[in-house]
C-alpha positions as CSV (number, residue, x, y, z in Angstrom):
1,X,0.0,0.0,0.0
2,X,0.8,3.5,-0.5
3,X,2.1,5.5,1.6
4,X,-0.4,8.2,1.1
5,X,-2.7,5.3,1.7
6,X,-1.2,4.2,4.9
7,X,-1.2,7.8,6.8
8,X,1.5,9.4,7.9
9,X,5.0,8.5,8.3
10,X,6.7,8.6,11.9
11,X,3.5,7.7,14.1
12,X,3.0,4.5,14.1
13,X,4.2,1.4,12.3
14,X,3.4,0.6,8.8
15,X,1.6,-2.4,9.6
16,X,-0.6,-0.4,12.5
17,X,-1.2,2.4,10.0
18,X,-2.8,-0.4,7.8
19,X,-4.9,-1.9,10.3
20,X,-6.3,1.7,11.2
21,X,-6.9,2.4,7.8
22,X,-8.8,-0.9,6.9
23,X,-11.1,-0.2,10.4
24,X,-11.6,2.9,9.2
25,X,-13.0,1.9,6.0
26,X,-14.8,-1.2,7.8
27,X,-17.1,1.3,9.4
28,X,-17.4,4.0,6.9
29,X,-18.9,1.4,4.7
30,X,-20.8,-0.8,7.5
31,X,-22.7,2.8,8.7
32,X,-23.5,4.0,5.5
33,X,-24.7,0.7,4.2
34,X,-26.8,0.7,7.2
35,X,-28.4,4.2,6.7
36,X,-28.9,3.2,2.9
37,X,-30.5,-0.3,3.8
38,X,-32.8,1.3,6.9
39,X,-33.9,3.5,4.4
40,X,-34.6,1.2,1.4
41,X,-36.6,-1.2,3.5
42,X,-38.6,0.9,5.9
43,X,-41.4,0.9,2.8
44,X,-41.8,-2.6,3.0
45,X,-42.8,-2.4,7.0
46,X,-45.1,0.3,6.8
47,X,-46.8,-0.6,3.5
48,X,-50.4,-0.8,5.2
49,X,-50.2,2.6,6.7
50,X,-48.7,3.6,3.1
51,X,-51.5,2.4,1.4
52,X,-54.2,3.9,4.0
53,X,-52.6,7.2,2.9
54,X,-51.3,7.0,-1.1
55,X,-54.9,5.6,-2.7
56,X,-58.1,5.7,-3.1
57,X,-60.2,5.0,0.1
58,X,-62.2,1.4,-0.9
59,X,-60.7,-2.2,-1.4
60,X,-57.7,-2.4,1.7
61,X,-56.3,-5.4,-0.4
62,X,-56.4,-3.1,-3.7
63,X,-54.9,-0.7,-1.9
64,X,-52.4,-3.0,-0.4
65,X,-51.4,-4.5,-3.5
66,X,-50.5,-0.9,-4.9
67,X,-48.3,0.1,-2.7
68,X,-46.5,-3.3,-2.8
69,X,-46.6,-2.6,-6.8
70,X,-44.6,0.7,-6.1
71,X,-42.7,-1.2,-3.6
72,X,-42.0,-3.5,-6.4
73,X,-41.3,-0.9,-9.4
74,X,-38.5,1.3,-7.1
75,X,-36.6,-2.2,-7.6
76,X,-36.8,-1.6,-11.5
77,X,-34.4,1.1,-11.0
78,X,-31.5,-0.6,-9.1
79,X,-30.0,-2.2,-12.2
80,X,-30.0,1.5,-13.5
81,X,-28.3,2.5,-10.9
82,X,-25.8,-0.5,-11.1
83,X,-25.6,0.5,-14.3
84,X,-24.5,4.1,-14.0
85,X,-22.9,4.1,-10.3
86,X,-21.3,0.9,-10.9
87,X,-19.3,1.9,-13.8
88,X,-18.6,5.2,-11.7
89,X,-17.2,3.6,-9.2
90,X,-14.9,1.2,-11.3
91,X,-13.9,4.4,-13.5
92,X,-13.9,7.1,-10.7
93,X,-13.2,5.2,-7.4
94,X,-15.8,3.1,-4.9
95,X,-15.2,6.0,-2.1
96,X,-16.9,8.9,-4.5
97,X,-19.8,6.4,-6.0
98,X,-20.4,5.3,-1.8
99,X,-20.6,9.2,-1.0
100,X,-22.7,9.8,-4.2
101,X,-25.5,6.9,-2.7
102,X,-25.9,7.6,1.0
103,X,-26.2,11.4,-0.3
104,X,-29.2,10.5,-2.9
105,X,-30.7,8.2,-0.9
106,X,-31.3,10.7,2.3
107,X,-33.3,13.0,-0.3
108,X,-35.6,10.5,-1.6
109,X,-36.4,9.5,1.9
110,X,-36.8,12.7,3.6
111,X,-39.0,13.8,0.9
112,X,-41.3,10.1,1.1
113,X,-41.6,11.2,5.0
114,X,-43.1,14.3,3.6
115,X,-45.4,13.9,0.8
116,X,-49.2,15.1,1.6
117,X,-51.5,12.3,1.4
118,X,-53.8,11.4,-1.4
119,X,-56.9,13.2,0.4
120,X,-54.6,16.3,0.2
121,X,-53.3,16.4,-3.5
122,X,-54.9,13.7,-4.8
123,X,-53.3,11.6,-8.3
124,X,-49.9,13.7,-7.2
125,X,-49.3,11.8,-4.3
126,X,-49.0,8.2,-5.4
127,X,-47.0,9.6,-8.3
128,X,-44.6,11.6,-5.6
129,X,-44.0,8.6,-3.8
130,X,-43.2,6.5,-7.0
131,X,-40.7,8.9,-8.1
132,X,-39.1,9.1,-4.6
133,X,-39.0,5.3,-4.6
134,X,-37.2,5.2,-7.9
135,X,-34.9,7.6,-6.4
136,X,-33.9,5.0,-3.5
137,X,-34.4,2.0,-5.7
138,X,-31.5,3.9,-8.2
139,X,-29.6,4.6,-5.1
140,X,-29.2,1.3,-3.8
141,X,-28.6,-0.4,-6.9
142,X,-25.1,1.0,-6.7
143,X,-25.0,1.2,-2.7
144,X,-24.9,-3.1,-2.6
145,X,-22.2,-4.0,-5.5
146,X,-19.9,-0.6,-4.4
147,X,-20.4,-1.6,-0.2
148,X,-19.7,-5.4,-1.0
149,X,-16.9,-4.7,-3.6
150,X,-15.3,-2.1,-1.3
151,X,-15.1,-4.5,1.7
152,X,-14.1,-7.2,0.0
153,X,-11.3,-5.2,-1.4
154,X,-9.7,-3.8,2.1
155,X,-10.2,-7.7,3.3
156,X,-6.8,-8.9,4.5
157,X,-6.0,-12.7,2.7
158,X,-7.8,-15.7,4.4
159,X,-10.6,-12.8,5.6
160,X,-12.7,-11.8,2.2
161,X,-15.7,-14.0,4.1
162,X,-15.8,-12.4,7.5
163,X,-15.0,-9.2,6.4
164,X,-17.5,-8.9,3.5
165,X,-20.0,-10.3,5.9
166,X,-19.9,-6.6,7.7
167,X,-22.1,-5.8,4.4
168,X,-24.9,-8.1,5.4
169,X,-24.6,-7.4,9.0
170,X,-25.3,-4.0,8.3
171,X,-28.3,-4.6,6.6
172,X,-29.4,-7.0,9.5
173,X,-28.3,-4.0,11.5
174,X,-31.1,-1.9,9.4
175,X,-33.4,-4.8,9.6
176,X,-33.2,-4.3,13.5
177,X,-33.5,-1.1,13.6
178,X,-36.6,-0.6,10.7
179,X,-38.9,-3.4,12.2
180,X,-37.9,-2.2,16.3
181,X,-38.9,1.2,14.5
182,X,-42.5,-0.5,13.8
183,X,-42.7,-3.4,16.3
184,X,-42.4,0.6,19.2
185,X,-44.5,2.9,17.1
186,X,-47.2,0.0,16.5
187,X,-47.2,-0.7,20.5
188,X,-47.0,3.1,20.9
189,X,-49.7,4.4,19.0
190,X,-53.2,3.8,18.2
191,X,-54.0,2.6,14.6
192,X,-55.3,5.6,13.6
193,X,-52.5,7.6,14.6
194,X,-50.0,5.0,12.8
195,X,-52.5,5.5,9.6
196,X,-52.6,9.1,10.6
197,X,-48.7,10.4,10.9
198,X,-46.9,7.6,12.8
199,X,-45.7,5.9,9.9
200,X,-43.7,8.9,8.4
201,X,-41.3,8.8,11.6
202,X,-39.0,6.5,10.9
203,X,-38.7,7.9,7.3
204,X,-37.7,11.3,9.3
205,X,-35.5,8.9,11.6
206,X,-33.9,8.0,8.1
207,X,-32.9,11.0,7.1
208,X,-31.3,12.3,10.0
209,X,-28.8,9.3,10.1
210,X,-27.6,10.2,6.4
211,X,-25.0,12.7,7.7
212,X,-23.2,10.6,10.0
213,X,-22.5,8.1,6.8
214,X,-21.7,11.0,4.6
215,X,-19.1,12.5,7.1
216,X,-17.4,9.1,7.4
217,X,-17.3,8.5,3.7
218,X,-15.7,11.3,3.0
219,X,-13.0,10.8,5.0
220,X,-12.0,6.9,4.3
221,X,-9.5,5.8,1.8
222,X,-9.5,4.3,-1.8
223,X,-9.3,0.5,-1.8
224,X,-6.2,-1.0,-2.5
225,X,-7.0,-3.3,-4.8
226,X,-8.7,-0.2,-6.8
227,X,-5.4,2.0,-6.1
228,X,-3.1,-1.0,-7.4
229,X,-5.5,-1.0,-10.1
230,X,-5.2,2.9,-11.0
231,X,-1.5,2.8,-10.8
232,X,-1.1,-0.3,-13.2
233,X,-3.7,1.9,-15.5
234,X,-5.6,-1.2,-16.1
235,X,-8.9,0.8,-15.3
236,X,-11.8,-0.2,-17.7
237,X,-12.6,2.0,-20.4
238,X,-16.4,0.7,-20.9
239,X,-17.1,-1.1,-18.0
240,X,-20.6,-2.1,-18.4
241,X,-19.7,-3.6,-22.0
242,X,-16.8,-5.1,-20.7
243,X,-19.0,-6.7,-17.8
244,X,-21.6,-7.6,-20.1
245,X,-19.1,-8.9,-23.1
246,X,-16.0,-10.6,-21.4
247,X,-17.7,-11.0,-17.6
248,X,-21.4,-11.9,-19.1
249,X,-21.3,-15.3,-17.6
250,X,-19.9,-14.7,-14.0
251,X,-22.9,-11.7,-14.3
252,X,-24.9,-14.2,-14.8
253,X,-23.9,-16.6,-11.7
254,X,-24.2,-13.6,-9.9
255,X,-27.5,-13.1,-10.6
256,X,-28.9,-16.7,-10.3
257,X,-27.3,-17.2,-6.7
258,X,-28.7,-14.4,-5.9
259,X,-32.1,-15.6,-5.9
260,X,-32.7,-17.4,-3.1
261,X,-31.4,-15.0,-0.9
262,X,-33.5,-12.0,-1.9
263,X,-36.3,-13.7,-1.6
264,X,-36.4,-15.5,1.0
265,X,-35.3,-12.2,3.0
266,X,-38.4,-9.6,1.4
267,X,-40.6,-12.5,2.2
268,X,-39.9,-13.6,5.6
269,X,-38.7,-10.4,7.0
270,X,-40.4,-7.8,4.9
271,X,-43.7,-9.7,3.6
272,X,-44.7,-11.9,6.5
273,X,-45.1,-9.2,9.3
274,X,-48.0,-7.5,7.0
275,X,-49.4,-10.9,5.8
276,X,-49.4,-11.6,9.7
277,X,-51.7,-8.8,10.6
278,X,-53.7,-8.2,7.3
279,X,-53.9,-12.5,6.6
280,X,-53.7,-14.0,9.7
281,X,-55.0,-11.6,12.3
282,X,-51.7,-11.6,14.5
283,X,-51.4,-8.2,16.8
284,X,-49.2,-5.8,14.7
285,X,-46.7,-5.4,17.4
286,X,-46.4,-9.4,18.0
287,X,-45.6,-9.7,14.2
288,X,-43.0,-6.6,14.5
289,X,-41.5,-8.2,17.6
290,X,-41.2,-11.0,16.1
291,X,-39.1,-9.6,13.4
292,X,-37.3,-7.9,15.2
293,X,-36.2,-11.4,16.9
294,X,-35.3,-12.8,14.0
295,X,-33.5,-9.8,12.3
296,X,-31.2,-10.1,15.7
297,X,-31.0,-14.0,14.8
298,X,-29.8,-13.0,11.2
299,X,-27.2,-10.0,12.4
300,X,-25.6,-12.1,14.9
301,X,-25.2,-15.3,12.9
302,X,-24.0,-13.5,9.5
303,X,-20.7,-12.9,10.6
304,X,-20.3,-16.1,11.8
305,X,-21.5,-17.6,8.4
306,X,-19.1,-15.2,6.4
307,X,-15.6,-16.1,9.1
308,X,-17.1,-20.1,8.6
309,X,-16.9,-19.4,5.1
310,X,-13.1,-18.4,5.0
311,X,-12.6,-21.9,6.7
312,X,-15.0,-24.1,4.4
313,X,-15.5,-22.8,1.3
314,X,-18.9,-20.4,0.2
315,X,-20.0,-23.5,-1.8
316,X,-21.4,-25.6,1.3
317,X,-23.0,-22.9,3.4
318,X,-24.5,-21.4,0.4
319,X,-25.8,-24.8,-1.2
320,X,-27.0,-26.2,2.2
321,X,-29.2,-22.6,2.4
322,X,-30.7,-23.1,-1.0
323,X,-31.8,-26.5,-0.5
324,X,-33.2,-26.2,2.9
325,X,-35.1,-23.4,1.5
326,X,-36.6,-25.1,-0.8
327,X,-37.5,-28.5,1.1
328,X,-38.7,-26.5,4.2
329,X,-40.6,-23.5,2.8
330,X,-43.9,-24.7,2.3
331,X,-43.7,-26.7,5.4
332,X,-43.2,-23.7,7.5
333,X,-45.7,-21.8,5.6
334,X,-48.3,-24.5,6.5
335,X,-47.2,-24.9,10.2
336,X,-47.8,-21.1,10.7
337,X,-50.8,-20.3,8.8
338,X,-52.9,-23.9,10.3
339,X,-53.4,-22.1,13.8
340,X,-51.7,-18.8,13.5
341,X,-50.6,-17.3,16.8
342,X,-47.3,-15.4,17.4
343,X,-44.9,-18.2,18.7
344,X,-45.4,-19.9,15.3
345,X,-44.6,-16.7,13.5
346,X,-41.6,-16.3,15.8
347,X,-40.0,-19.4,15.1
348,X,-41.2,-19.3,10.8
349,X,-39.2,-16.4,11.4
350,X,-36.7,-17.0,13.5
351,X,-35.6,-20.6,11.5
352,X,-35.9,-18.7,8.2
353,X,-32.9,-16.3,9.6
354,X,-30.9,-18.9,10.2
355,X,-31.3,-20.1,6.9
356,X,-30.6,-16.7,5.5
357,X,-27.4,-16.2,7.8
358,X,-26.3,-18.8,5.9
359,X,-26.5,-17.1,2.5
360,X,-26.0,-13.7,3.6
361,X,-22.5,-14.9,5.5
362,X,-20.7,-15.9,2.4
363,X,-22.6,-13.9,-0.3
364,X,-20.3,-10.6,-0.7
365,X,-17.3,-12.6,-1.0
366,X,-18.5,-15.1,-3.6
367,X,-19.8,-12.8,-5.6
368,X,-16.8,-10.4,-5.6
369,X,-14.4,-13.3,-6.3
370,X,-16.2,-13.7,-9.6
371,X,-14.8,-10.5,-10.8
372,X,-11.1,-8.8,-11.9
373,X,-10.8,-5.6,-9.6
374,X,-11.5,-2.9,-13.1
375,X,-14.6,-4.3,-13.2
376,X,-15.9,-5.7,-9.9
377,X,-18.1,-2.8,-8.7
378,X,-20.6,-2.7,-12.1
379,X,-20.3,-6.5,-12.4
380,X,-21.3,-7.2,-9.3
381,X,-23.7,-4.8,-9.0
382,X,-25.7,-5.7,-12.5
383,X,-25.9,-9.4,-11.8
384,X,-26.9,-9.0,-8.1
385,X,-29.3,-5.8,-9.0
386,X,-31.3,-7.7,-11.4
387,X,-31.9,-10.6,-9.4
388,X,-33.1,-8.4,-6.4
389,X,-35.0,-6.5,-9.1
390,X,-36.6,-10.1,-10.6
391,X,-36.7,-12.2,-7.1
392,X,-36.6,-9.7,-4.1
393,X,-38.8,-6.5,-5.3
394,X,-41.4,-8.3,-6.5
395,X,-41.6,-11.1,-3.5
396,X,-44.1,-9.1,-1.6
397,X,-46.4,-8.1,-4.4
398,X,-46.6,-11.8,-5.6
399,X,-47.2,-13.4,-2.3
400,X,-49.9,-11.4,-1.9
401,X,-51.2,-12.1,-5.3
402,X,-50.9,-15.7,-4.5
403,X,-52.8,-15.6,-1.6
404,X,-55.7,-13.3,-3.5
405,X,-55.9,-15.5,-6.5
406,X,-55.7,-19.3,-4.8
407,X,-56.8,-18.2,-1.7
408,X,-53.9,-20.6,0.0
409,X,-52.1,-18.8,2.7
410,X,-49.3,-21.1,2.0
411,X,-49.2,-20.2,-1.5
412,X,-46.1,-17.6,-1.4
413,X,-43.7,-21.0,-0.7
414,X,-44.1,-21.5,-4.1
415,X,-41.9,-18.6,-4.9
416,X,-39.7,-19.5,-2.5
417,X,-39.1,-23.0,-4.0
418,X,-38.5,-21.4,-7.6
419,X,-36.3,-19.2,-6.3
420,X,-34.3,-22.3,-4.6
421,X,-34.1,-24.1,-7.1
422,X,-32.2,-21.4,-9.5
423,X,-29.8,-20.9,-7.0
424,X,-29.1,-24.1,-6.2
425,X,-28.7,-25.2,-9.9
426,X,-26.1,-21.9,-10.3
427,X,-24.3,-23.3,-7.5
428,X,-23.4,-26.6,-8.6
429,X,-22.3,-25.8,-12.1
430,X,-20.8,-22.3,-10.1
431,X,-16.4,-23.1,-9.3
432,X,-15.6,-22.4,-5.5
433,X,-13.2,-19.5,-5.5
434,X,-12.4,-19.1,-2.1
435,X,-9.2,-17.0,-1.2
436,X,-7.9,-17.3,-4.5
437,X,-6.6,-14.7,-6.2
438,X,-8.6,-11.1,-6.4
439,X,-7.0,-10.5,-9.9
């Protein structure tokens, strides 16, 4: 490394200089992928009270399904944005594409907490809040790849799986923090009020945060692998065709064990607590507190997954997830909607985090070993960004639709299972990379 990159000379040892630096950038990117995540997902837990507020007064379930569509459609714009602040990063640097999402993303979310409701402004309000969620959805398209990439990057050798696992615990962190947010307000406030103005605090919450990951952004170093890259001047010239030309089939493993994942955490940790209340007539703040359970299950066990990872290879934790998924899903949909009560949900939950520990652990690493370092941010991003887009975004809006249409309240395991099954198939033909070579 540099010595630019290192600090400066005289006050501490190279090697301590180093480790400060790759802290540093640890938490720069684990905060700021936690402010980004918090506010990306906090639509998902408060899509009844967004409904009550963005439509037309009449059908709940109409209603409902809306605002899971827009849910849904914000997701359409995160390949754009791996697109365009993917290939930023691998021209420009991850550090200014990382400053350029958390910034984007606080706007869109301070101005969702803000927007009148339809009673107020009518046909502009639903429209508003689409454009803000394209906004986030744009955001976080290149917030995932650049967070992932970056870590992975600053990982010492033998470490790529614990260390990219800080990625995923963020998000679990932002899991925590979004469905605590709901599980307190719901036990808080009436359902009128929630309906009323409760649901636009956490949005507020999500704004506020966005300066503390800008500040520490802004002050972390370039990767070395992306430094190394620079002063070799082997920095892409096209990196979206040369990701989707020379790279198009590791974009496409990318994407295809990326499946299972998604949706198996925007159905059991985004999804469920609404189908709870609005299907199966569990208390909103049982199903919240549940959640919040198993997002602490799924923070605590991610890291673990991703340092088990280093040891064993991605290949088995990742394969054993898929798999289970797909044997288990529809069980543990029947088990909980036969006699729903909140212990059931707690351990559907609770077991389906464990499952997704498992995934989430090993998935940064995996998916940035697939990649040379010129390209890694927009290749990365693309393959993973349309699988969230295909698998995650949509999870909500077609359980629901499944329930609606076959009236089966066990129905959205069949998504589940499809999604299992393309991940496992991309793993077994996929080549386990771990600790190899970066470049």
């Amino acid at each position: 490394m540099s010595e630019a990159a290192i600090g400066t000379p005289g006050t501490a040892s190279a090697a301590e200089q180093e480790v400060r630096v790759r802290r540093r950038a640890i938490i720069s990117s684990a905060v700021g992928n936690f402010v980004e995540l918090y506010d990306f997902l906090i639509y998902g837990l408060f899509a009844a009270q967004i409904a009550a507020n963005f439509f037309p007064k009449g059908d709940d379930t109409i209603a409902l399904l809306q605002a899971f569509a827009i849910y849904g459609v914000g997701f359409f714009m995160r390949p754009v944005g791996a697109i365009v602040i993917g290939a930023y990063g691998d021209l420009k640097g991850r550090k200014n594409a990382l400053v350029l999402t958390v910034g984007l993303m606080a706007v869109a979310t301070a101005l969702t907490g803000l927007i009148p409701s339809y009673g107020s402004i009518g046909i502009a309000a639903p429209i508003l809040l689409l454009l803000c969620r394209l906004v986030q959805g744009f955001s976080t398209g290149g917030e995932w790849g650049g967070a992932a990439t970056f870590l992975v990057e600053y990982s010492p050798p033998g470490k790529r799986g614990l260390i990219g696992s800080v990625q995923q615990f963020s998000v679990g962190v932002a899991l925590i923090a979004g469905t605590l947010t709901a599980a307190v307000l719901n036990g808080w406030l009436s359902k009128e009020a929630m309906v009323e103005w409760g649901w636009r605090v956490p949005f507020l919450i999500g704004f506020v945060l966005a300066p503390i990951g800008l500040y520490l952004r802004a002050r972390v170093h370039e990767s070395p692998a992306y430094n190394r890259t620079v002063e070799k001047k082997q920095v892409a010239r096209s990196p979206v065709l040369e990701s989707l030309s020379t790279h198009r089939l590791p974009v496409l493993a990318a994407f295809g064990l990326s499946a299972i994942g998604t949706v198996g955490n925007y159905t059991y940790n985004i999804y469920l607590p609404t189908m709870a209340t609005k299907t199966l007539n569990i208390a909103a703040n049982a199903a919240y507190t549940s959640a919040v359970v198993a997002a602490i299950v799924l923070t605590i066990l991610t890291p673990v997954m991703g340092w088990l990872s280093d040891l064993i290879g991605r290949k088995p934790l990742l394969l054993g997830s898929a798999i289970l998924y797909g044997l288990l899903s529809y069980p543990m949909f029947g088990y909980l909607t036969g006699t729903p009560d909140p212990t059931k949900l707690m351990l559907v939950q609770g077991f389906s985090a464990v499952l997704l520990a498992m995934y989430a652990g090993p998935l940064c690493a995996i998916l940035a070993e697939l990649f040379p370092t010129k390209v890694r941010f927009t290749a990365l991003s693309i393959g993973y960004g349309m699988s969230v887009t295909l698998f995650g975004g949509f999870a909500p809006f077609i359980a629901q639709y499944l329930i609606d249409t076959t009236k089966n309240p066990m129905s959205p395991s069949f998504f589940l299972i499809f999604a299992a099954i393309v991940s496992t198939i991309t793993l077994l033909l996929l080549k386990d990379r771990t600790n190899g070579p970066l470049d």
